[in-house]
C-alpha positions in Angstrom: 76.1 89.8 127.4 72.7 88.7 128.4 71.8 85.0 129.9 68.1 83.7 128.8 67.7 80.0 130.1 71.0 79.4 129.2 71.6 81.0 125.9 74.1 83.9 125.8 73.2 86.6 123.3 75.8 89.1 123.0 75.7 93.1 121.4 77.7 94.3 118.6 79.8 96.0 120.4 80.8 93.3 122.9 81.0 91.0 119.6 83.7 93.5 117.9 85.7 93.2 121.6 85.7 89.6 121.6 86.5 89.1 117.9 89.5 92.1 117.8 87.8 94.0 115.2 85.5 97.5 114.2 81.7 97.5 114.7 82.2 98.2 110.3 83.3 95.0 109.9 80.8 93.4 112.3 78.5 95.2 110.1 79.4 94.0 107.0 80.2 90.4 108.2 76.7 90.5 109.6 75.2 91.6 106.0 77.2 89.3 103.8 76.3 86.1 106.1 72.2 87.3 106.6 72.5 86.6 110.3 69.2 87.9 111.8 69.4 88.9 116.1 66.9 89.3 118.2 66.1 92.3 119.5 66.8 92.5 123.4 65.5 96.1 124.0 66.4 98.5 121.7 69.4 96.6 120.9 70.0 93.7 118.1 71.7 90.7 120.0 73.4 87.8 118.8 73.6 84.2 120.1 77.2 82.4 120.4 76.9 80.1 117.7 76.2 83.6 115.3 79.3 85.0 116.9 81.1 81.9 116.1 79.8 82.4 111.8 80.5 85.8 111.8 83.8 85.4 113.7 84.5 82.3 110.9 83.6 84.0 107.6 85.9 84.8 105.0 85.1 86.8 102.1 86.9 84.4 100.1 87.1 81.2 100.9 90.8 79.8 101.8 92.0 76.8 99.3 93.6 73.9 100.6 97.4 73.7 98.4 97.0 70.9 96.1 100.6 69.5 95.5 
């Protein structure tokens, strides 16, 4: 994790630890949301509210149970 005037940007890798998933599905959350990093050296980083969307998506959306 890096610290740029506050903002925490974080790597795929340390994304997949914190979430308790594979950098594949990091991958593909990453595609299906378009989420765009910033490169921070060679590296694509991500801030914590794009960990917090990709952490959140769902392929399909959950319905609430209308009864």
């Amino acid at each position: 994790m890096k610290d740029i005037n506050g903002t925490k940007y974080y790597t795929k890798k340390e994304m997949a630890q914190m979430i308790g998933c594979s950098l594949g599905t990091i991958n593909a959350r990453i595609i299906a949301t378009k989420i765009d990093g910033y490169y921070l050296g060679h590296a694509k980083h991500y801030t914590t509210e794009q960990v917090r969307r990709i952490a959140e998506y769902r392929k399909t959306p959950t319905t609430a149970n209308n009864d």
